[in-house]
N, C-alpha and C positions, 0 to 999 in steps of 0.2 A: 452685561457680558464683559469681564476680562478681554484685556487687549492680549494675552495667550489666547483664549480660546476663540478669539476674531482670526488670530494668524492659525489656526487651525482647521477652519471653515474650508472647504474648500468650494470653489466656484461651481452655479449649477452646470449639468454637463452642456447645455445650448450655451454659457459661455466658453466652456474648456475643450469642447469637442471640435469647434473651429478653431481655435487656437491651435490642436494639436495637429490638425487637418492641414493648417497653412504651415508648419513647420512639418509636414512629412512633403507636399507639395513644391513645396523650396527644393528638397535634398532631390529627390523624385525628378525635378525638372530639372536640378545643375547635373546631377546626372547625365540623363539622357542627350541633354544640350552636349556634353564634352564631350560625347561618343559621338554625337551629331556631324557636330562641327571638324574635329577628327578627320570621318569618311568623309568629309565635300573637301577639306584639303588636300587630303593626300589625294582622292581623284582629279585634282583639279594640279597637282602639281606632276601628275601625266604629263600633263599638255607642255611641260617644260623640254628644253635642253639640259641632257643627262649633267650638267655640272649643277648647274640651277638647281636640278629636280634634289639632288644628292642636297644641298644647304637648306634647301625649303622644308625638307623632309630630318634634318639635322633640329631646324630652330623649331619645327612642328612639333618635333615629339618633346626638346623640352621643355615648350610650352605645357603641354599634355601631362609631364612629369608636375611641373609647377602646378597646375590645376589640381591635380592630381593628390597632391600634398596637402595644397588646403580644402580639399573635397574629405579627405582620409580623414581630417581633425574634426567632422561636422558628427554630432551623436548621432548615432541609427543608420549610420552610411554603410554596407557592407564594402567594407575596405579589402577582406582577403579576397572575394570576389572581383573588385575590379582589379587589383594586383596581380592576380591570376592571370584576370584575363589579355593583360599586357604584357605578359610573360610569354602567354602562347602566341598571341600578336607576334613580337618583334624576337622572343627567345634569348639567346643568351648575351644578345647584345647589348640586352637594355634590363637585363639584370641586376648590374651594380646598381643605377639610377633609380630603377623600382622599389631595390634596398632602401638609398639614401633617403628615396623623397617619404617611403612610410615611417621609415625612423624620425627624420623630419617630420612628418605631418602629427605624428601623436606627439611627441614633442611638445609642440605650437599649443595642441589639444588641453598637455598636464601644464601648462606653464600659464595659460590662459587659466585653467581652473584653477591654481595656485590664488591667481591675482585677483579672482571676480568675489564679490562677496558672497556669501554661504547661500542667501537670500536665493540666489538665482536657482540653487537648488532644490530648494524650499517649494519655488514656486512653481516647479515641474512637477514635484510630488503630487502640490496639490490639485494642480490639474488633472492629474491619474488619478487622485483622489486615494492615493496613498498616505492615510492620516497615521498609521503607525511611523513610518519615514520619515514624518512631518516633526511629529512628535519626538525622533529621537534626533533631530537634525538641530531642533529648537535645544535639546538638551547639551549637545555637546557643541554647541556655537560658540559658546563664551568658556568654553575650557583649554588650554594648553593639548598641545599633539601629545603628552604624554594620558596626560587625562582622558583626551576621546580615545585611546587605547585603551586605556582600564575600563571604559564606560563600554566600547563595544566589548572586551572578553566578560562585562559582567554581563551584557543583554542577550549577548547568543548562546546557540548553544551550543555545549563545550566541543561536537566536532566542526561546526564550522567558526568557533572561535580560534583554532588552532591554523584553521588554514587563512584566513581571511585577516588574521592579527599579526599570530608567529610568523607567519609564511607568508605575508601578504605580498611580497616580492616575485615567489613562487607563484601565488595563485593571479597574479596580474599576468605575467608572461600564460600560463597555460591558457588562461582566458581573452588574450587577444588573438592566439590560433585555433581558438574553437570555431570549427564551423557553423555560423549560422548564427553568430555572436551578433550580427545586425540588431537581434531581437533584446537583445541585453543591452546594448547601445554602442557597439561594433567598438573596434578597439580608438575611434576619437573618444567616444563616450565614454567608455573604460577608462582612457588615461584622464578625460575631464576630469572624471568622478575623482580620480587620484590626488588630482589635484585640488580639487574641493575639498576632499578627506583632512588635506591637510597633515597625516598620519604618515605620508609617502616623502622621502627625501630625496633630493633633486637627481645628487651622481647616481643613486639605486637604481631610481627609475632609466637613467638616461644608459645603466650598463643591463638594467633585465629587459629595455624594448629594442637595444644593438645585438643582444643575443637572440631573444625571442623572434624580433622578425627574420634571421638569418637563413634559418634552413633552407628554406624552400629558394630565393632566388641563389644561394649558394651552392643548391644542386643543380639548376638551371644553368646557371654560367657554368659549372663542368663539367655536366652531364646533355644540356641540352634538353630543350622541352618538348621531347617525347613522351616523359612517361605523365603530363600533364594532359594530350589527347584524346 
């Protein structure tokens, strides 16, 4: 057997299925823990003198924000969900910081997947036991960004070559405000991927994720999150 066709095996799934199980469990539990820990402080900064309560409640949230950020950068993490949901929490107070810290957190997300090797990628596929992925991951590993562009418009087809190549700028923004994008790999994993692609240029990404995540906390800050209810 070819050392190609060893890197193409993928593990049986009694290895890959715990694997995959401990990396939704991770995300699953920092989750719930930051919501957690959240409601026992702020109940617990009640119990304060109103000056107290006001900086307790100041250095809580941007803790929460900072969690928050690199919670956002973790693949599979529904990110628009929990930004939402601190949106309706605290409203329009804490909208510019909901902004900064998702911009920041996918950020962290494409810059990291910039720097990691391709491998990492690789070996997520194979644990899915996505061997066509595999197979085009090993193809375009050893070629220049100009190259893995020619190689994905020659593999796809031709409508989603045009979005996903020509436009892939475009389809990065529309796809980290899809709803429900968790299931794709929420928009940390989206920008990972970007990163990994290697295909994505740094200022592109850093002006189509300042615009893309705008809307929504910039109708909040001045309209107020009523119509989020």
């Amino acid at each position: 057997m070819t050392r190609r066709s060893q890197d193409l095996t993928p593990p049986p799934w009694r290895v890959a299925l715990p694997r995959l199980a401990l990396r939704c469990a991770i995300v699953i539990g920092a989750a719930v823990l930051l919501v957690s820990l959240y409601d026992l402080a702020m109940t617990l900064s009640d119990q304060l003198p109103a000056a107290d309560r006001i900086a307790m409640r100041i250095g809580l949230t941007c803790g929460v924000l900072l969690l928050y950020a690199i919670l956002i950068s973790v693949p599979f993490v529904p990110g628009i969900e929990i930004g939402l949901s601190l949106l309706v929490m605290r409203g329009a107070d804490i909208a510019p910081a909901v902004y900064l810290a998702t911009v920041l957190g996918m950020l962290f997300a494409y810059l990291l997947g910039r720097y990691l090797p391709i491998t990492v990628l690789h070996r997520l596929f194979l644990d899915l036991h996505m061997k066509s992925a595999c197979r085009m991951i090993a193809d375009i590993a050893p070629l220049s960004p100009k190259g893995r562009l020619a190689l994905l418009r020659d593999r796809l087809p031709a409508w989603a070559a045009t979005w996903l190549v020509d436009y892939r700028y475009l389809a990065l923004a529309l796809l980290v405000n899809l709803p429900g994008n968790a299931l794709i790999g929420g928009g940390g994993g989206l920008s990972l991927l970007a990163g990994l692609s290697r295909v994505f240029s740094a200022l592109p990404v850093v002006l189509t994720l300042c615009l893309a995540v705008a809307p929504v906390p910039l109708a909040v800050w001045l309209f107020g999150n009523g119509f989020l209810s």
